[in-house]
C-alpha positions in Angstrom: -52.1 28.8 65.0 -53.5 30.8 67.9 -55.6 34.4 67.6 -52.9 36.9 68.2 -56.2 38.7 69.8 -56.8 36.2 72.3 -52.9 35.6 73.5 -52.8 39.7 73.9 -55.8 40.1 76.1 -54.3 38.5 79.4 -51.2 40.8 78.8 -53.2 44.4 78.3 -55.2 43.3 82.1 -51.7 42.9 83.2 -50.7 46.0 82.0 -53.3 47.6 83.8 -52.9 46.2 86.8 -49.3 46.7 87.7 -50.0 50.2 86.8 -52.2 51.1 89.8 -48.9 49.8 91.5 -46.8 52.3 92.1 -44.0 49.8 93.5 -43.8 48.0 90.5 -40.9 48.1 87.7 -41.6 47.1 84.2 -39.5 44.5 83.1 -37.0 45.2 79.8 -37.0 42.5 77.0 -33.6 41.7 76.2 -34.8 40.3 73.2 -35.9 43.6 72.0 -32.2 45.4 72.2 -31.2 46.0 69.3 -27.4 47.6 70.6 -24.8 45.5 67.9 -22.3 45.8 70.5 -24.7 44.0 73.4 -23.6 40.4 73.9 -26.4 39.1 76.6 -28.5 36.6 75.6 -32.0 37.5 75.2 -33.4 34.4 77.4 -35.6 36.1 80.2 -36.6 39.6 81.4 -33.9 40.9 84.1 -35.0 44.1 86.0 -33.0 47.0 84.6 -30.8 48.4 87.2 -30.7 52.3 87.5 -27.2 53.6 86.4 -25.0 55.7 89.9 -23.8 58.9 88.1 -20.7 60.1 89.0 -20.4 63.9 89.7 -19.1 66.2 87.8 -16.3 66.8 89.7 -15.2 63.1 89.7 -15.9 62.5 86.4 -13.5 65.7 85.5 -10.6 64.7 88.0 -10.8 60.8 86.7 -10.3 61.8 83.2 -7.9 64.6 83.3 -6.3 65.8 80.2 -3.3 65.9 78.8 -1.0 66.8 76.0 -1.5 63.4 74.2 -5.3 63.2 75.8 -7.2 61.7 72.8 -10.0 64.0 73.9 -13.7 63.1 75.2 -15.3 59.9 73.5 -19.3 59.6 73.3 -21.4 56.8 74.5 -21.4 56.0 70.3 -17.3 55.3 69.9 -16.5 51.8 69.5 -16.4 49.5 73.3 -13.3 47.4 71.6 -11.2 50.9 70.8 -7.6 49.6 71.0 -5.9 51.4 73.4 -2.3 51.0 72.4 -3.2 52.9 69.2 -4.5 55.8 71.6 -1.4 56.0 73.8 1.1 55.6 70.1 -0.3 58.1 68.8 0.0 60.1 72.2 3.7 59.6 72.0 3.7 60.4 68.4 2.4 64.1 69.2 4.8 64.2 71.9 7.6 63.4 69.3 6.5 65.7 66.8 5.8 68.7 69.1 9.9 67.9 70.2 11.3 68.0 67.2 9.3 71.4 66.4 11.1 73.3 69.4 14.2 71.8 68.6 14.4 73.0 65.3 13.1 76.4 66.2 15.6 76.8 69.4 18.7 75.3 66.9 17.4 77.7 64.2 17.8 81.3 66.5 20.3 79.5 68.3 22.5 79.4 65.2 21.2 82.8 63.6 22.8 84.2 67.0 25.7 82.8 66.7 26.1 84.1 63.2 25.7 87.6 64.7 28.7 86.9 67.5 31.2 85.6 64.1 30.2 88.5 62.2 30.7 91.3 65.1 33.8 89.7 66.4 35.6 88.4 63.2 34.2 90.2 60.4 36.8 93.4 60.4 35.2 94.5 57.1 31.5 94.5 58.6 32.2 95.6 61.7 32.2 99.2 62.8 34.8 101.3 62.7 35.9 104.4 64.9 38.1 107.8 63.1 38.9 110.1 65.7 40.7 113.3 64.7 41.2 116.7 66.5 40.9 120.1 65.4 41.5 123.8 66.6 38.9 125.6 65.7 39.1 129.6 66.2 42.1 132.1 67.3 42.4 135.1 69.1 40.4 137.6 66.7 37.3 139.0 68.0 35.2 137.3 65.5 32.9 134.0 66.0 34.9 131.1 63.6 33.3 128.3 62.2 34.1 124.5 61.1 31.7 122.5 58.4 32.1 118.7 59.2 31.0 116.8 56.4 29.8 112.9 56.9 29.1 110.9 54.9 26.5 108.2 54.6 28.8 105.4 55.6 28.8 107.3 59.0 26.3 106.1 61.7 27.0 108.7 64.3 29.3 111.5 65.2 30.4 112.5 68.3 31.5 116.4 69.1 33.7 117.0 72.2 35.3 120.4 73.7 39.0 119.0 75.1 39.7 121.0 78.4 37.3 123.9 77.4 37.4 127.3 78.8 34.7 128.8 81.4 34.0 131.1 78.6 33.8 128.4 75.6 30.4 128.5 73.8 30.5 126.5 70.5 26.9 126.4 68.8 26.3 122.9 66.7 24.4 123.0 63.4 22.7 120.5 61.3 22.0 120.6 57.7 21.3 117.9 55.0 23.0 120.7 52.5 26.4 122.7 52.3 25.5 125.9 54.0 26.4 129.1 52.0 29.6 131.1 52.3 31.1 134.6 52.9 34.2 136.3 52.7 35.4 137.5 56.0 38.6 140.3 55.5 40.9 140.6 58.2 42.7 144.2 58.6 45.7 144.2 57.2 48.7 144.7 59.9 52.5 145.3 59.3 55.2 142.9 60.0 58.2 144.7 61.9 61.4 145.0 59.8 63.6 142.0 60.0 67.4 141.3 59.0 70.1 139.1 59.3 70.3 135.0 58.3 67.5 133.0 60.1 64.5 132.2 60.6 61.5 134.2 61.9 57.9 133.9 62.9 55.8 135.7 60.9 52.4 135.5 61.8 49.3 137.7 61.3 48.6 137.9 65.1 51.1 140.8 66.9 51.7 138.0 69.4 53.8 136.3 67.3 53.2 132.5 68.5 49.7 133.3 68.2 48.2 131.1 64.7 45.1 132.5 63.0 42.7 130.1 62.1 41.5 129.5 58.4 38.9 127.2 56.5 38.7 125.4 52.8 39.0 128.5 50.2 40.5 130.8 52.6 43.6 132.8 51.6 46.7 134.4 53.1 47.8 137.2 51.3 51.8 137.9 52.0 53.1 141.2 50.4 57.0 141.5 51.4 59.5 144.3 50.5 62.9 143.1 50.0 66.0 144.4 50.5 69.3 142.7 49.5 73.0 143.7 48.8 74.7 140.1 49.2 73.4 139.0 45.6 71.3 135.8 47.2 69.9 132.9 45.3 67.1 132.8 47.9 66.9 136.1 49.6 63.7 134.7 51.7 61.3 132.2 51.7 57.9 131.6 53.7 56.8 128.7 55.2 53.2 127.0 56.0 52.4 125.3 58.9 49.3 123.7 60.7 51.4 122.0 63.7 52.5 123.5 66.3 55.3 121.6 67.4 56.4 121.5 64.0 56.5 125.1 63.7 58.3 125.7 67.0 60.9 122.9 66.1 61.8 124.7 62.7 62.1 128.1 64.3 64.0 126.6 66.9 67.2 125.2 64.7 67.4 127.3 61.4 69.2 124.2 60.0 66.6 121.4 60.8 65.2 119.5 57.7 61.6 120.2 58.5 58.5 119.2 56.4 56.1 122.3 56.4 52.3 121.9 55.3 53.6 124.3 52.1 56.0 126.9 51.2 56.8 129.5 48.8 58.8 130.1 46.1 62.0 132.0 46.5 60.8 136.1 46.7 62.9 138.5 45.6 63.4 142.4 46.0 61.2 142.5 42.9 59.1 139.8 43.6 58.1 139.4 47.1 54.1 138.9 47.3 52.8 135.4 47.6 49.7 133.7 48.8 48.8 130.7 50.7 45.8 129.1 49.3 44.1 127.0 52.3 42.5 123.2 51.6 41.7 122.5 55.2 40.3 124.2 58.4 43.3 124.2 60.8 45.2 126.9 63.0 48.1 128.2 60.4 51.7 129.6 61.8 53.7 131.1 59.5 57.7 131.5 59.5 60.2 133.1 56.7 63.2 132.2 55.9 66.1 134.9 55.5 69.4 134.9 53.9 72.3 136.7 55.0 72.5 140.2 53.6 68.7 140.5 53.3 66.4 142.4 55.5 62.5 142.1 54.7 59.1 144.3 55.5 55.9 142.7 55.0 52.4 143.1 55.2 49.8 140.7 55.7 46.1 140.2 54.9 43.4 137.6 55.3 41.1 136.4 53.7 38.7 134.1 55.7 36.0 131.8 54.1 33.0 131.7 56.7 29.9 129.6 57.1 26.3 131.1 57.2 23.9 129.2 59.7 21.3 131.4 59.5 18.4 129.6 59.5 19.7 125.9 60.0 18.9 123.9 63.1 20.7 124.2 66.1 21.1 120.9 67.7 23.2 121.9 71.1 25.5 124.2 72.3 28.6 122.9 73.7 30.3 124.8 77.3 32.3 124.1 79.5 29.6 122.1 81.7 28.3 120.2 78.6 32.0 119.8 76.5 30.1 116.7 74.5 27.4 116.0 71.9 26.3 112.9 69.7 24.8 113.4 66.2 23.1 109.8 64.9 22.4 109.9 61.1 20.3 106.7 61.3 17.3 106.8 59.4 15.2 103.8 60.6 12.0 103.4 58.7 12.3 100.1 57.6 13.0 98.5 61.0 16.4 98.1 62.2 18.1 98.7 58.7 19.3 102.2 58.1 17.6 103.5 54.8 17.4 106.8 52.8 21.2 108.1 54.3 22.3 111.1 52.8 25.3 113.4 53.5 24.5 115.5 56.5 26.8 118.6 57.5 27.7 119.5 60.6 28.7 123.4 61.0 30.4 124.4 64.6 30.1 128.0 65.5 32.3 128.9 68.3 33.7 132.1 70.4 37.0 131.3 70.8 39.6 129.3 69.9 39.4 125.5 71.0 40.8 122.3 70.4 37.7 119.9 69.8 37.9 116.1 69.5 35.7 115.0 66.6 34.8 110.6 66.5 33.1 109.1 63.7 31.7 105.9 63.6 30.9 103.7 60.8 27.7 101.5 60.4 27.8 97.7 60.9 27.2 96.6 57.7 25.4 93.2 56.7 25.1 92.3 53.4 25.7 95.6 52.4 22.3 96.8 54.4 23.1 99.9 57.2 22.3 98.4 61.0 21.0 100.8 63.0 22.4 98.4 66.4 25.1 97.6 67.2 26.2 93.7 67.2 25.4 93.9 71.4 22.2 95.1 70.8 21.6 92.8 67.9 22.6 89.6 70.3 20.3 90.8 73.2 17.7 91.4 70.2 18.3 87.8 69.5 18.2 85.8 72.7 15.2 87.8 73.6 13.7 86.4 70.5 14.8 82.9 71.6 12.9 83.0 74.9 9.9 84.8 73.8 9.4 81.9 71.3 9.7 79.4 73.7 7.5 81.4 76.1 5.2 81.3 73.4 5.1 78.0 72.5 4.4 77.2 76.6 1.2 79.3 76.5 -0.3 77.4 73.5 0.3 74.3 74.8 -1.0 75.2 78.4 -3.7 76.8 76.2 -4.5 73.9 74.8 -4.9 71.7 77.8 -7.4 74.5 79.3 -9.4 74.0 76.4 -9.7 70.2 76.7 -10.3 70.0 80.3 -13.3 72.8 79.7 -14.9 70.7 77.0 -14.7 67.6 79.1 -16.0 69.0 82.2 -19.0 69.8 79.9 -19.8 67.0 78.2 -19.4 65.4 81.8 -22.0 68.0 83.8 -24.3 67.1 80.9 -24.2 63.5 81.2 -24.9 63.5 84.9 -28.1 65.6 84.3 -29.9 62.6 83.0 -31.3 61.0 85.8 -31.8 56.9 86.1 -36.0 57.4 85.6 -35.3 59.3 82.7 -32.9 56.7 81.0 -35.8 54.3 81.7 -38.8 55.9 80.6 -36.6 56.7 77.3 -35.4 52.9 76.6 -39.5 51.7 77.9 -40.9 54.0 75.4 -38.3 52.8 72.4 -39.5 49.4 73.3 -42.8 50.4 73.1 -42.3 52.1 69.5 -40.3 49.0 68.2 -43.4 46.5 69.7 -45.8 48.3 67.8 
């Protein structure tokens, strides 16, 4: 067995002298690799060849990507990586990020069309409009007011002034209470004397086609002296009317069946006061009924119920340049469901005497929750949900390529940094470590 001192001499001279020669390149030993993947046979000494970097640039373009890019690999991965499993399980994120949009766009899809069968074929959700009229004041010199209750299936009410006067001015009120009343009295005034069998208007207004107007609680207080020779069953009736055509057709044919809103009792010479007790704010004629034989004097007095806004708020005021006004009793503090509705009460104060168009619309009800929208505005709610999702889901994915590309570009900048010395003064001196 030889020295091992003696066989290294002749290599430590050599050593020295190819280092005073700059030209000269140490030789690797293959041997001496240790890399499990390396399948060279370590037979001789090759000259290592310095490795071209790409630039960064390159590198980045030449490995752009994607939405199924299985990312940056390491010099470390496996060199026999299979890459049929890369691009399955590319197409297996594809498939999976498909069937999550579908199911989100069939989802909203379907909610909307929900909404559409509900608002168009639900009559029992959908909302519901009341309109109704009303004359509200007369001809006296004082202000008349109207209390609109609505209740809290009622999501908005709308007030309008039909072919108002230059002079209209009708002040609306709000209040979440009843307001408080007064008693207004009317002068009495004396009804001319009147005889003979028919029928007569018998107003409290001079101008006898002239109604007065009256509210819930209100009275009108008939005091008539009669005077009959003929021995009459009914010597004279009165008779109570909020219509006006109804009113005109009874006084018109004195033997015309006509409904009136009430009536009295037969009056007699000793029994002739009566008094209409009013349910509802309306314009009231009166007529009477005579019998032949039987002339009548009367005198008539009213008793007005009133409404007192002091101190409630004043919403609008209606004229004849701004006839209309919308009251919304929507609450919204839980979102688009209408919550904490209570009765609200609307009191109209006005000059003189109007007819005014009063609309009331119910709430679209869903599952027995208050909507504040309406089923239009809930399906434009709806599809703007639908593309805002799928806008949404664009940016993350875009998002997510940004991100991928960035770390790439990295990795690949730092990789190109080494430069072909430096790989070979690192493998020479891991040699060198290994040797000794």
């Amino acid at each position: 067995m030889a020295d091992p001192l003696v066989v290294s001499q002749p290599e430590e001279e050599s050593i020295q002298k190819h280092e005073s020669d700059p030209t000269y390149s140490e030789p690797i030993d293959e041997s001496r690799n240790h890399d499990p993947g390396n399948t060279q046979l370590a037979t001789g000494r090759q000259p290592q060849q310095p490795e071209i970097s790409e630039p960064p640039s390159e590198r980045a373009s030449a490995r752009e990507p994607s939405l199924c890019s299985p990312g940056h690999h390491n010099n470390n991965s496996p060199a026999n990586e299979n890459p049929n499993s890369t691009k399955k399980s590319c197409i297996e994120k594809v498939k999976s990020l498909t069937v999550t949009i579908i199911i989100i766009a069939t989802g909203i899809v379907s909610l909307i069309v929900a909404v559409v069968v509900i608002c168009l074929f639900t009559t029992v959700l959908k909302p519901q409009l009341y309109n109704f009229n009303a004359t509200i004041g007369d001809v006296s010199e004082s202000e008349s007011t109207f209390l609109l209750q609505i209740n809290s299936t009622i999501s908005s009410a709308t007030v309008t002034a039909i072919n108002p006067d230059l002079e209209l001015k009708a002040d609306i009120y709000q209040s979440t209470s009843k307001p408080p009343e007064y008693i207004e009295v009317l002068d009495t005034v004396t009804i001319h004397e009147l005889s003979e069998k028919n029928r007569f208007r018998y107003n409290y207004f001079t101008n006898p086609d002239n109604p007065v107007y009256l509210t819930p609680g209100s009275s009108l207080l008939y005091d008539v002296s009669i005077s009959s020779n003929s021995g009459s069953t009914c010597p004279a009736r009165l008779y109570l009317f909020n219509n006006q055509t109804t009113y005109f057709l009874f006084i018109s044919d004195r033997n015309s069946k006509i409904d009136s809103t009430d009536r009295s009792p037969c009056l007699f010479p000793d029994n002739g006061a009566w008094s209409f007790n009013i349910t509802d704010s309306s314009a009231y004629y009166v007529a009477i009924a005579i019998d032949t034989g039987v002339s009548v004097l009367g005198n008539v007095t009213v008793e007005r119920i009133q409404y007192n806004t002091t101190g409630l708020q004043l919403d609008t005021q209606l004229t004849s340049g701004n006839p209309s006004h919308t009251i919304t009793t929507c609450d919204t503090g839980s979102g688009f469901l209408c919550t904490g509705i209570d009765d609200t009460y609307l009191i109209l104060l006005i000059n003189e005497g109007s007819l005014i168009n009063f609309q009331l619309k119910t709430f679209f009800v869903y599952n027995r929750q208050k909507v504040a929208l309406s089923c239009f505005s809930l399906i434009l709610l709806l599809v703007f949900v639908v593309v805002f999702t799928l806008f949404l889901i664009a940016i993350i994915i875009k998002a997510v390529g940004i991100y991928k590309k960035h770390n790439t570009t990295i990795d690949d900048a730092h990789i190109s940094l080494i430069s072909p010395a430096q790989q070979t003064n690192t493998e020479t001196s891991g040699e060198q470590v290994i040797g000794e």
